[in-house]
Steps between C-alpha positions, in 0.01 A plus 500: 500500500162633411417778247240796476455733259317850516492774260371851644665809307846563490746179599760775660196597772383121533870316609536660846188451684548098423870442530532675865257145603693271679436178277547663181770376302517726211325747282526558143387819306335362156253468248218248445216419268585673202563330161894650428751263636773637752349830425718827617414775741413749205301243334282410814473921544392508136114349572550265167659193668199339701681508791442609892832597700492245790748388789508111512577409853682211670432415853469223718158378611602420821574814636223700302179387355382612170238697670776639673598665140136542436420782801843643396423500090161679634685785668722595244222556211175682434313218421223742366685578196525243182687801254853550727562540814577817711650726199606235301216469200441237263489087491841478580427623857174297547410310845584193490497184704672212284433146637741140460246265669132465583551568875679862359172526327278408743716733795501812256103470396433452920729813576383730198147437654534526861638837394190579243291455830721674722329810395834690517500582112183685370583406126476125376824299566651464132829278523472217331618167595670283194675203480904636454659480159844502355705738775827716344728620777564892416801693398768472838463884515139420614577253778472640825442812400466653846865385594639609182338834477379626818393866359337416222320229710413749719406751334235189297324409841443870589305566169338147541383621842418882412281339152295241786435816732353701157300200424389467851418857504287466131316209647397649871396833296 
């Protein structure tokens, strides 16, 4: 079994896009980078820990790549943002893409630039790509957060989508 990990704003909004993949084992809300061991949920929120919320994910190579992951991790973030992501603000919520090997390395620096020239994004491309760190698995209540809590989940993507359409809007004006 082979492991990726991506951090792109809130874990909750991150899980679902990746674990629907066939090939995908598991995926597990956390925290990385930071310099508190097993840090909590209110810690992580806090901004003082160091750390980025994350999901670590499990799958198996030979039924998806890791650029597989990549063109997903892509869609779910706005890659154009290094302070949050969507209405989440702050380090903790940064863009992400956390490498175990050289050929992660190598696959996210290729994809992160076939998207800079892609021309799709009129701001620079600001996730950054660093080698993964110590990973804490989050509190259980924030494990599959979109089975758990289907509302609340909900009711997350729709101001995730309606803050992209303002920014959208702010950028064509």
């Amino acid at each position: 079994m082979e492991k990726a990990l991506f951090a792109g704003g809130c874990f909750w909004c991150m899980v679902q896009p990746f674990e629907e993949m066939e090939g995908i084992e598991k995926v597990i809300s956390g925290y990385t980078g930071g310099h508190v061991s097993h840090p909590t949920y209110e810690q992580v929120k806090s901004q003082e820990t160091g750390h980025t919320e994350a999901v670590l994910i499990e799958y198996d190579e030979t039924k998806l790549s890791y650029d597989d992951l990549l063109m997903i991790y892509w869609q779910q973030t706005d890659p154009t943002d290094a302070m949050g992501q969507f209405m989440d603000r702050g380090d903790s919520y940064r863009p992400v893409i956390f490498y175990y090997n050289e050929h992660q390395r190598l696959s996210a620096q290729k994809s992160k630039k076939r998207l800079e020239e892609s021309g799709h994004y009129s701001q620079p491309i600001v996730t950054q790509i660093e080698e993964a760190k110590a990973f804490y698995p989050a509190e259980e209540e924030h494990q599959q957060f979109y089975k758990k809590n289907p509302e609340a989940y909900a009711a997350e993507k729709e101001q995730r989508r309606k803050w992209a359409a303002q920014k959208e809007q702010e950028n064509v004006s």
